[in-house]
C-alpha positions as a printed NumPy array, in Angstrom:
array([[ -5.385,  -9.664,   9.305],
       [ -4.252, -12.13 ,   6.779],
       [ -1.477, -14.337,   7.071],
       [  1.248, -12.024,   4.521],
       [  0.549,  -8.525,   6.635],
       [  3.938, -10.11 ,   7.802],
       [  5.728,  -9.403,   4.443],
       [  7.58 ,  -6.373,   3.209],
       [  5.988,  -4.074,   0.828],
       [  5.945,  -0.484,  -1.003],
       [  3.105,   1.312,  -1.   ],
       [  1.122,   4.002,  -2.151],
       [ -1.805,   5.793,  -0.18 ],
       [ -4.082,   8.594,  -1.999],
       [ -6.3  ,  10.78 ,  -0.007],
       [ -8.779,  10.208,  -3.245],
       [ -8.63 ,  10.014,  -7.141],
       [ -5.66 ,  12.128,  -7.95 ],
       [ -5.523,  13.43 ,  -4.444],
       [ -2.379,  14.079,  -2.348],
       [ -0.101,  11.083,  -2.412],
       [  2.138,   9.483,   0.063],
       [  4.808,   6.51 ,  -0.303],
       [  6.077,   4.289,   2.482],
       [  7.3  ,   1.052,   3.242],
       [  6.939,  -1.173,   5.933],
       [  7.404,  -5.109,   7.019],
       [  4.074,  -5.316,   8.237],
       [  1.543,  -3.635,   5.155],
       [ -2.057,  -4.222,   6.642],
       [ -1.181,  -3.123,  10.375],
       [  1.09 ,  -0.122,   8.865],
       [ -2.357,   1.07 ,   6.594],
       [ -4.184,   0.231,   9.784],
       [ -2.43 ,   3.253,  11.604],
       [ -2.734,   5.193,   8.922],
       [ -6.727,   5.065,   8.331],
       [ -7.109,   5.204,  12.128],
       [ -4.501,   8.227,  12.316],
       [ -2.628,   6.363,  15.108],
       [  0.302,   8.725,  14.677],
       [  0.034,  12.556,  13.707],
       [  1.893,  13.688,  10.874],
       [  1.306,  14.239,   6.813],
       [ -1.375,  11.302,   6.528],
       [ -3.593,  12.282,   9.322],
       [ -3.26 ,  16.055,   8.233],
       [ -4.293,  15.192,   5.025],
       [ -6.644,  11.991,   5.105],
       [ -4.453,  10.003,   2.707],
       [ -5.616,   6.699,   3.915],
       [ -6.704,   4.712,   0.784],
       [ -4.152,   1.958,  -0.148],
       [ -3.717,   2.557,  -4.315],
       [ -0.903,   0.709,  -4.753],
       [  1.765,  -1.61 ,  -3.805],
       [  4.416,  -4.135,  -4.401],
       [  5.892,  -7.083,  -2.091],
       [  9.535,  -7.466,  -1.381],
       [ 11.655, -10.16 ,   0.187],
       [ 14.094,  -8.054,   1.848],
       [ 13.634,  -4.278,   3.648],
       [ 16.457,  -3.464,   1.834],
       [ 14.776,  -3.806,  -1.29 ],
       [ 11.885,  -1.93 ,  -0.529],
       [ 13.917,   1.07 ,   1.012],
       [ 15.183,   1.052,  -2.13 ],
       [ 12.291,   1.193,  -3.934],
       [ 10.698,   3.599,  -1.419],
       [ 13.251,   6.517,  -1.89 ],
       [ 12.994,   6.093,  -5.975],
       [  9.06 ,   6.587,  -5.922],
       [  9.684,   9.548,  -3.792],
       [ 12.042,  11.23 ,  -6.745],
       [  9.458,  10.774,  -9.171],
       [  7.271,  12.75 , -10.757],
       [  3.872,  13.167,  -9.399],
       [  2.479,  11.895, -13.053],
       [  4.613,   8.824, -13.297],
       [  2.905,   7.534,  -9.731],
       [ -0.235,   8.06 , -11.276],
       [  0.58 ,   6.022, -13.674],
       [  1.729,   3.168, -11.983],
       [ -1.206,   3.297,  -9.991],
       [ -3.682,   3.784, -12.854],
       [ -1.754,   0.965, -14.524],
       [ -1.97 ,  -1.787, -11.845],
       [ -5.47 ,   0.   , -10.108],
       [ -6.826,   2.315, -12.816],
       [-10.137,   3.268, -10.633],
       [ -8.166,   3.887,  -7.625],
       [ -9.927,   1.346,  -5.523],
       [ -8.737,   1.206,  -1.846],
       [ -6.568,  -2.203,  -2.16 ],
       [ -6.728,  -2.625,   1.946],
       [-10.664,  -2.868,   1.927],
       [-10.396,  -5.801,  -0.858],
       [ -7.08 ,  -7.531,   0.913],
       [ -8.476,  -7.724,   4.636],
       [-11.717,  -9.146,   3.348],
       [ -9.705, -11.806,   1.194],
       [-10.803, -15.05 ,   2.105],
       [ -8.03 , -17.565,   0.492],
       [ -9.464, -20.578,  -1.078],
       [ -8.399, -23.944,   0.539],
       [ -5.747, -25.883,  -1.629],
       [ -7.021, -29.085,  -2.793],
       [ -4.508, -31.408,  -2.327],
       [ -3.907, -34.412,  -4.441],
       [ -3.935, -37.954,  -2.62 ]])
């Protein structure tokens, strides 16, 4: 896992293009999708096979994300489409790209 898995995100998982949705949060994104795509715990994900990362956003406090979190979850189906589309608009799974993010080493002046 990269180094940030540590930080506190929003998120979005689709089961495909326009397929069932879920939101969550959690303080530790890449192990959190992790049990998702590996259907660690059974519940609406597993049922359902949303395990493709669409969308999300970074915070720097839980609170924050709770926040944002429960006003996702009172929106309208088509408005999370459209944040996703707007940010992601071919739906790619975001966790596939972020684990195999290789950072490039700063170069650092002398």
């Amino acid at each position: 896992m990269v180094a940030w898995d540590a930080e506190i995100a929003t998120y979005l998982l689709a089961s495909k293009r326009y397929g069932t949705l879920y939101t969550g949060v959690s303080s530790q994104l890449l192990s959190r999708v992790a049990e998702h795509r590996e259907k660690v715990f059974r519940g609406f994900t597993a049922k359902y096979g949303v395990v493709r990362l669409v969308w999300f956003e970074r915070h720097g406090v839980m609170l924050d994300a709770i926040q944002r979190e429960k006003s996702l979850k009172r929106w309208p189906r088509a408005c999370k489409i459209n944040l996703i589309e707007r940010d992601n608009p071919h739906w790619d799974d975001l966790y596939v790209e972020i684990v195999n993010w290789t950072p490039v080493p700063r170069q650092l002046d002398d």
